[in-house]
C-alpha positions in Angstrom: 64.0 135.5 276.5 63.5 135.9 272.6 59.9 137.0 273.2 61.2 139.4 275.9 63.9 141.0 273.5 61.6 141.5 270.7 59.1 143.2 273.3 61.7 145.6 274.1 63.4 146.7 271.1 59.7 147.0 269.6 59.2 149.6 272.7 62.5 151.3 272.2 62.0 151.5 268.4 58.4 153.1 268.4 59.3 155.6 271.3 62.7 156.8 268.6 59.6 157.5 265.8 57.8 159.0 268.3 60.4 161.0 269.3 61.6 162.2 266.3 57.5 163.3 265.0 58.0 166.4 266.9 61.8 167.1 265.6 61.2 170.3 264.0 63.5 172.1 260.9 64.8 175.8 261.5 67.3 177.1 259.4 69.6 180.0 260.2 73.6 180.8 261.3 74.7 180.1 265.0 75.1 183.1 266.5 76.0 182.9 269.8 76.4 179.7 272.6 74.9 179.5 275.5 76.3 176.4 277.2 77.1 172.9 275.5 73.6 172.3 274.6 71.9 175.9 273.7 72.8 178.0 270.5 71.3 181.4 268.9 70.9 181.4 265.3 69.9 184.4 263.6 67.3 183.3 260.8 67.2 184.3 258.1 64.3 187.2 258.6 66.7 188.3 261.3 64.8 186.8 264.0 67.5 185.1 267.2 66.4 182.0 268.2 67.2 180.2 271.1 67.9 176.5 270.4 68.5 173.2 272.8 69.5 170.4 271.2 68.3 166.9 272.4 70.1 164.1 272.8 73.7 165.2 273.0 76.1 164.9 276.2 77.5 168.1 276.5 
């Protein structure tokens, strides 16, 4: 049971880093809202954006 535990919270744990490798940075001011999930931002060389965010219930 231990081994099994440690098996799967190693799995869960490398699949979070993994996950979060591809997380990317954009900076700007929400512009708009799509749904609960999808925003605008304008960025700051005036470009819109359309942005889903992951891992949210909305």
């Amino acid at each position: 049971m231990t081994r099994q535990l440690f098996g799967l919270l190693t799995l869960f744990g490398l699949a979070v880093l993994i996950g979060s490798a591809w997380a990317d940075e954009l900076v700007g001011r929400v512009v708009g809202i799509a749904d609960g999930d999808t925003i605008t931002i304008l960025t700051p060389d005036y470009r819109k954006e359309r942005v889903r965010l992951s891992g949210i219930d909305a």
